[in-house]
mmCIF file of the N, C-alpha and C atoms, coordinates in Angstrom:
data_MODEL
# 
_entry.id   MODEL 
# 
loop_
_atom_site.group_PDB 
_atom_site.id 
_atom_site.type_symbol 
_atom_site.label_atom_id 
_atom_site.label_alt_id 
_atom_site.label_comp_id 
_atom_site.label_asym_id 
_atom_site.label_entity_id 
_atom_site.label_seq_id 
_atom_site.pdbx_PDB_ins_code 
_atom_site.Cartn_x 
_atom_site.Cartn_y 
_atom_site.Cartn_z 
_atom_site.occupancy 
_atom_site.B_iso_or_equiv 
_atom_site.pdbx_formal_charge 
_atom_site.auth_seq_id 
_atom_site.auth_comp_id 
_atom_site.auth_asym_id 
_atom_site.auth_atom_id 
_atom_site.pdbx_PDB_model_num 
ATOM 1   N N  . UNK A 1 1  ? 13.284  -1.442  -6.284  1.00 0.00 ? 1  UNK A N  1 
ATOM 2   C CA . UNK A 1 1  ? 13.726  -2.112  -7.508  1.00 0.00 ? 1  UNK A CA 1 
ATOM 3   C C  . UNK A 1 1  ? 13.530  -3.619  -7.384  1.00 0.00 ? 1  UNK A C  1 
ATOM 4   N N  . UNK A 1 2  ? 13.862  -3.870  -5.893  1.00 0.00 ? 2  UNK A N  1 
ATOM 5   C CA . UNK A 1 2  ? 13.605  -5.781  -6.142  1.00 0.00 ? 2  UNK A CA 1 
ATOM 6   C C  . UNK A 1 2  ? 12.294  -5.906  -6.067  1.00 0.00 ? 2  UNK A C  1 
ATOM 7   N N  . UNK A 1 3  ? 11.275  -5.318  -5.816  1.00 0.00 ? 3  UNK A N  1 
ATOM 8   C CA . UNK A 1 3  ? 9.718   -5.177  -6.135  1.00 0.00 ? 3  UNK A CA 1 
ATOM 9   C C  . UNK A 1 3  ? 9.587   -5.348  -7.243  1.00 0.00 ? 3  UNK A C  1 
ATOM 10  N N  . UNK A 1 4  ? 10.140  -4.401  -8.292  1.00 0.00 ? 4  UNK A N  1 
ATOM 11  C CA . UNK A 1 4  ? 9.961   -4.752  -9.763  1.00 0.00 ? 4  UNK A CA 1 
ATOM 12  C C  . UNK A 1 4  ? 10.117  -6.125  -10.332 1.00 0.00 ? 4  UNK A C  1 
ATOM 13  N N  . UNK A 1 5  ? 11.559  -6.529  -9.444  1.00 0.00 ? 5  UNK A N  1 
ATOM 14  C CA . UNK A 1 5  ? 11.950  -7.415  -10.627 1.00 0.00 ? 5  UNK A CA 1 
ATOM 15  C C  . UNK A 1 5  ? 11.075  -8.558  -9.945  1.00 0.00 ? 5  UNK A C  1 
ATOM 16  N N  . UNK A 1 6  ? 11.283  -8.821  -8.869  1.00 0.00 ? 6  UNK A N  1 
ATOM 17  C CA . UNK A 1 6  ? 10.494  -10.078 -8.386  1.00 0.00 ? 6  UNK A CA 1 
ATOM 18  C C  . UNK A 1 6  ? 8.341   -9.799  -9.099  1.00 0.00 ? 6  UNK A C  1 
ATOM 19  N N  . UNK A 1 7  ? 8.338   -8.779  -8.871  1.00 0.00 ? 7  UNK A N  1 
ATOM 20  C CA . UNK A 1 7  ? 6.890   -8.901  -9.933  1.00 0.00 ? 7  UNK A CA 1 
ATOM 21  C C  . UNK A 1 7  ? 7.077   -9.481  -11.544 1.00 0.00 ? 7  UNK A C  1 
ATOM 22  N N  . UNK A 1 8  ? 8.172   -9.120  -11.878 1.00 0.00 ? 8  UNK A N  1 
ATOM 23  C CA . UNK A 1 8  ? 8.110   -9.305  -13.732 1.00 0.00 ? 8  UNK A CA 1 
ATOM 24  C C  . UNK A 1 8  ? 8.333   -11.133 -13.399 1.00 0.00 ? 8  UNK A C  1 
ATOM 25  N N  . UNK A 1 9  ? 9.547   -11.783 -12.448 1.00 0.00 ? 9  UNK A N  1 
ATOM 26  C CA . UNK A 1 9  ? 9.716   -13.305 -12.574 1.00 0.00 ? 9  UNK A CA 1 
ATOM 27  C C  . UNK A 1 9  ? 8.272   -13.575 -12.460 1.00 0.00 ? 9  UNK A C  1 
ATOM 28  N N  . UNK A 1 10 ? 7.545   -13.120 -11.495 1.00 0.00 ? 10 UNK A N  1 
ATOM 29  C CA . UNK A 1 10 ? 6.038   -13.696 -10.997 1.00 0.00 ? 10 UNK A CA 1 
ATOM 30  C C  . UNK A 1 10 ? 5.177   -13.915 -12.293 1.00 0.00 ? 10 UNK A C  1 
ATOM 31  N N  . UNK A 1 11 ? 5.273   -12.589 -13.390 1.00 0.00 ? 11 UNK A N  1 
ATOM 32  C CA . UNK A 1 11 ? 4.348   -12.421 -14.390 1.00 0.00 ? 11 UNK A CA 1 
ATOM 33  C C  . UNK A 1 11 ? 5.180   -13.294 -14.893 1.00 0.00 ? 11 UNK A C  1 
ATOM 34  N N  . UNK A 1 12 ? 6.282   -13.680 -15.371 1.00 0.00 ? 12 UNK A N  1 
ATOM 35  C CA . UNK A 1 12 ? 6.843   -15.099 -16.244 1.00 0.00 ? 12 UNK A CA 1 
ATOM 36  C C  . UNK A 1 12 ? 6.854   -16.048 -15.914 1.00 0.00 ? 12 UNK A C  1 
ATOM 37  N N  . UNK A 1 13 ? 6.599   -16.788 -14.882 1.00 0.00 ? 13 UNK A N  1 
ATOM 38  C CA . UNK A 1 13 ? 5.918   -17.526 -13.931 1.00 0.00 ? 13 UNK A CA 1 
ATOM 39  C C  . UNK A 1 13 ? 4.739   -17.878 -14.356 1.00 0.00 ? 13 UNK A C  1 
ATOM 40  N N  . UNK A 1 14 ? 3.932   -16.929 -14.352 1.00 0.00 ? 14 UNK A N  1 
ATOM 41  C CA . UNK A 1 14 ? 2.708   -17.293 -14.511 1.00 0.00 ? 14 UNK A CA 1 
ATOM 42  C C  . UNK A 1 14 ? 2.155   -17.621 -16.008 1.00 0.00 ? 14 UNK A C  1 
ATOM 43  N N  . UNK A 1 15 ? 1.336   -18.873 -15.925 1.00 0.00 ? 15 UNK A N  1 
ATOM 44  C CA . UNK A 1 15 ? 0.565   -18.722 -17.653 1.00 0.00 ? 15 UNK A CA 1 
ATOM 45  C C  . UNK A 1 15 ? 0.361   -18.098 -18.290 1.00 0.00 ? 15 UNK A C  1 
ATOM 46  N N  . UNK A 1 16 ? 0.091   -18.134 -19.383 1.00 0.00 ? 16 UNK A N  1 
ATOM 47  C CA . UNK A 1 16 ? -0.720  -16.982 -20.269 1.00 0.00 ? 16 UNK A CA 1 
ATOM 48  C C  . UNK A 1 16 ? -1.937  -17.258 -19.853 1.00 0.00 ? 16 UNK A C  1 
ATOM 49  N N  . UNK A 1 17 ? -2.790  -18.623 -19.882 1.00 0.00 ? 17 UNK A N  1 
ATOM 50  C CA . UNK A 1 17 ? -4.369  -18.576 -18.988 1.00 0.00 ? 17 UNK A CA 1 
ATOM 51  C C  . UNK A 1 17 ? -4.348  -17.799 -18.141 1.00 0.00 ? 17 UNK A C  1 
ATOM 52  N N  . UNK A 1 18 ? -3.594  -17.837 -16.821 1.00 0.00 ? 18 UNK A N  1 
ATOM 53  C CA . UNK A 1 18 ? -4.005  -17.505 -15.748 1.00 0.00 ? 18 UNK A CA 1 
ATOM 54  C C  . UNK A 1 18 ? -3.908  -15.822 -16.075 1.00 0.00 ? 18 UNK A C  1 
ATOM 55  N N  . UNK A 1 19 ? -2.676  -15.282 -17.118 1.00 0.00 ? 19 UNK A N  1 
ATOM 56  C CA . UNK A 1 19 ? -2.711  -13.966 -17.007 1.00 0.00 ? 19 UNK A CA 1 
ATOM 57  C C  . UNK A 1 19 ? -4.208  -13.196 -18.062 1.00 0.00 ? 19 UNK A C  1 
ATOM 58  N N  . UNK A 1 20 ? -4.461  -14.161 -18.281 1.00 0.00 ? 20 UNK A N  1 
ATOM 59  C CA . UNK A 1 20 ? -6.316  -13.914 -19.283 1.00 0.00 ? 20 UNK A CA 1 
ATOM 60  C C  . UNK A 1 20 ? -7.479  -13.607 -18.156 1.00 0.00 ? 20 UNK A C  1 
ATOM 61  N N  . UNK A 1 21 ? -7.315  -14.812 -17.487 1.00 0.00 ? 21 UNK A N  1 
ATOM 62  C CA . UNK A 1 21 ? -8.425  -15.113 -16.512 1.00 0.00 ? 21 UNK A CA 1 
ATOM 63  C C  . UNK A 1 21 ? -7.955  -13.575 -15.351 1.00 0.00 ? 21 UNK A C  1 
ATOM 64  N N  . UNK A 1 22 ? -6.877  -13.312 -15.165 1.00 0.00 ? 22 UNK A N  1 
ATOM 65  C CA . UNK A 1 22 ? -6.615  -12.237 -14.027 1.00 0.00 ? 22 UNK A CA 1 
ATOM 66  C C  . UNK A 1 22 ? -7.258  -11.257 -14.897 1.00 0.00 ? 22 UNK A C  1 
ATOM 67  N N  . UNK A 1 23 ? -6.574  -10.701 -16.164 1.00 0.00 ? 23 UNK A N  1 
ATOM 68  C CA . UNK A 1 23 ? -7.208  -9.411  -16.707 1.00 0.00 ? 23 UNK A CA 1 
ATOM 69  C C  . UNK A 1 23 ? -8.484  -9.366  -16.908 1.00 0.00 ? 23 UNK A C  1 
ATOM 70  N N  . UNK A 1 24 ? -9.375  -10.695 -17.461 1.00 0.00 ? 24 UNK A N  1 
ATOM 71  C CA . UNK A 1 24 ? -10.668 -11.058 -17.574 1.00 0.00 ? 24 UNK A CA 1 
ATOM 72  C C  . UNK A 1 24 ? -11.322 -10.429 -16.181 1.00 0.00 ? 24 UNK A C  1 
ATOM 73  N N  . UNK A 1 25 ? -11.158 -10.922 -15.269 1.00 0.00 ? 25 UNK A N  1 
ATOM 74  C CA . UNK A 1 25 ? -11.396 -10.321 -14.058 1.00 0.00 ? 25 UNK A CA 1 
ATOM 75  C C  . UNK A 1 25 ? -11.536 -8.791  -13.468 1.00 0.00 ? 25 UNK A C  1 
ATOM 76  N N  . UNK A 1 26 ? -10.627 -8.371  -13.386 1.00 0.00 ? 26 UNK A N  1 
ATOM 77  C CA . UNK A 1 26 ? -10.198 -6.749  -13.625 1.00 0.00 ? 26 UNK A CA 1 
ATOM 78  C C  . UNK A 1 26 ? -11.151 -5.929  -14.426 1.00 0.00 ? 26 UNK A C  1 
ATOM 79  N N  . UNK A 1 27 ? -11.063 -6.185  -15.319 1.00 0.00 ? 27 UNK A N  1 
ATOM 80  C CA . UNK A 1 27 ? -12.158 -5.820  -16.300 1.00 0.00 ? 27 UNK A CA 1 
ATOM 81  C C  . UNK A 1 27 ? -13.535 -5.776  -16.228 1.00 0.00 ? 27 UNK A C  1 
ATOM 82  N N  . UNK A 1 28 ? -14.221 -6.930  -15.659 1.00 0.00 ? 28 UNK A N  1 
ATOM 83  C CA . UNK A 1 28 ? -15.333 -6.899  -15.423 1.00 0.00 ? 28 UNK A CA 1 
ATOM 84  C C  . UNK A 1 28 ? -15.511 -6.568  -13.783 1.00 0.00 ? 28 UNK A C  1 
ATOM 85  N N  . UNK A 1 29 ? -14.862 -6.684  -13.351 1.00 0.00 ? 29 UNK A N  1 
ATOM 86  C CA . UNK A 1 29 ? -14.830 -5.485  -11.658 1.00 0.00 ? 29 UNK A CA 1 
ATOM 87  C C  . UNK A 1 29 ? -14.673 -4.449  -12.008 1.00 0.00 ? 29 UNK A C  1 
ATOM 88  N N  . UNK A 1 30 ? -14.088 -3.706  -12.988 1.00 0.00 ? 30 UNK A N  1 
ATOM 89  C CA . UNK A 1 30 ? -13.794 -2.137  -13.483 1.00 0.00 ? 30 UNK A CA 1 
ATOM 90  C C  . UNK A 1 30 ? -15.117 -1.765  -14.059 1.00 0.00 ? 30 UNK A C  1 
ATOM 91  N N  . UNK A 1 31 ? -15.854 -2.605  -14.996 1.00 0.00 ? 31 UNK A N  1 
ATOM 92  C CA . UNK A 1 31 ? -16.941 -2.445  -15.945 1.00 0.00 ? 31 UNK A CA 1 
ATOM 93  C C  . UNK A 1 31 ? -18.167 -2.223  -14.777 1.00 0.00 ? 31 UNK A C  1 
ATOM 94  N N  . UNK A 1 32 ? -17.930 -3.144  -13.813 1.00 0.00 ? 32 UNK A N  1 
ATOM 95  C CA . UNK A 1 32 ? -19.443 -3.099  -12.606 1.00 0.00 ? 32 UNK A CA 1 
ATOM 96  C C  . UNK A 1 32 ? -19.266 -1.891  -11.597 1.00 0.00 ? 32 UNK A C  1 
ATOM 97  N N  . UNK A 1 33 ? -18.081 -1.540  -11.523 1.00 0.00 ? 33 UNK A N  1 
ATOM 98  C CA . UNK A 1 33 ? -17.712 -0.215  -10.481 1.00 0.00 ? 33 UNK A CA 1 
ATOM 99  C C  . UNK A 1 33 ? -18.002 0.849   -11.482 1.00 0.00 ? 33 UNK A C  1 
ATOM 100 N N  . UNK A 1 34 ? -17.675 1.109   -12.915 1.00 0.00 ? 34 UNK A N  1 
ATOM 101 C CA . UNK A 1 34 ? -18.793 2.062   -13.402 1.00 0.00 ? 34 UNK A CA 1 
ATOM 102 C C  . UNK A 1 34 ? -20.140 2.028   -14.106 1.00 0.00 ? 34 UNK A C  1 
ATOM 103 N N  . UNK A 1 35 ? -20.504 0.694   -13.838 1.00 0.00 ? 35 UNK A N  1 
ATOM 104 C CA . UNK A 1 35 ? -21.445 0.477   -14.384 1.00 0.00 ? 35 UNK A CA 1 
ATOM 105 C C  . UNK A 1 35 ? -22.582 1.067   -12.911 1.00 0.00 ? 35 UNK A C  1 
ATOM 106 N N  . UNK A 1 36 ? -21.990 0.968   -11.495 1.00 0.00 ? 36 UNK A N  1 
ATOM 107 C CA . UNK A 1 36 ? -22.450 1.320   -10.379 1.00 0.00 ? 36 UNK A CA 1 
ATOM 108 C C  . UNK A 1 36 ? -22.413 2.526   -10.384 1.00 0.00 ? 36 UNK A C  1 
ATOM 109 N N  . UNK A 1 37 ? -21.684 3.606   -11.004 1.00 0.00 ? 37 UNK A N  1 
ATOM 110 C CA . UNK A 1 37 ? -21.331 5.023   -10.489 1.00 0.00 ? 37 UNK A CA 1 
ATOM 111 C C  . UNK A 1 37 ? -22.265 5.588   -11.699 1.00 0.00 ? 37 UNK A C  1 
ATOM 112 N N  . UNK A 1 38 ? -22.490 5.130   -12.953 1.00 0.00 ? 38 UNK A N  1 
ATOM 113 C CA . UNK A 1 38 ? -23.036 5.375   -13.778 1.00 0.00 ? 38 UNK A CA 1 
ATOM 114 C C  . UNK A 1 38 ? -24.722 5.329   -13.616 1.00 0.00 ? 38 UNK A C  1 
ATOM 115 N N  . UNK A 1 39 ? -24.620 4.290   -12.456 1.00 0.00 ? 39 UNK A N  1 
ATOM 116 C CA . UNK A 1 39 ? -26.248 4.159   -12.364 1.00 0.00 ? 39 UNK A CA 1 
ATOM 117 C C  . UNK A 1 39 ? -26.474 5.474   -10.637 1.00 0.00 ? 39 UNK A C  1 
ATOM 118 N N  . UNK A 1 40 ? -25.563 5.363   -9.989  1.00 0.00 ? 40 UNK A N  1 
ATOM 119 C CA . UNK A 1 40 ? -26.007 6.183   -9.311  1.00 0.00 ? 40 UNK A CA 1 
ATOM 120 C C  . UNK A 1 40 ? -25.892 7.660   -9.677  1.00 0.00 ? 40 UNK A C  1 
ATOM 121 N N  . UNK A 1 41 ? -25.678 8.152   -10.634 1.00 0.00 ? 41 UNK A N  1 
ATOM 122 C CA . UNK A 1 41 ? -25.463 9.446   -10.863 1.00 0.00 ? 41 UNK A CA 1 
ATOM 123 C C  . UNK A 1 41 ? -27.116 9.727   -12.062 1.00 0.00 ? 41 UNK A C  1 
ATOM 124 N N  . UNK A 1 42 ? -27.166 8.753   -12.226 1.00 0.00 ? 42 UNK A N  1 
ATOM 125 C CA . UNK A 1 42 ? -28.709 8.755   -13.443 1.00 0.00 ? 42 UNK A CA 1 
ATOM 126 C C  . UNK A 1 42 ? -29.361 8.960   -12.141 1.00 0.00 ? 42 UNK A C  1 
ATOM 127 N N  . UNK A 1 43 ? -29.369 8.041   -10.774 1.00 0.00 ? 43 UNK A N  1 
ATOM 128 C CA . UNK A 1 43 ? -30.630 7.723   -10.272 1.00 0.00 ? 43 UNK A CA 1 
ATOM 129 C C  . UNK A 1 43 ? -30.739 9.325   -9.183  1.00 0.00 ? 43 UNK A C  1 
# 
């Protein structure tokens, strides 16, 4: 439980930029890991 809560202060803590730029991120590492599995299963 103090895992939780100390993550949620962290996310209120943090910017709204920085929480853009993190998901921005995520996203395009998620998009290239199937954009990789997608190409090895064609090839």
């Amino acid at each position: 439980m103090n895992l939780i809560l100390a993550r949620t202060a962290l996310l209120e803590h943090l910017s709204t930029t920085s929480q853009i730029i993190v998901g921005v991120s995520l996203l395009c590492s998620l998009a290239f890991v199937i954009w990789l599995l997608t190409r090895r299963a064609k090839g």
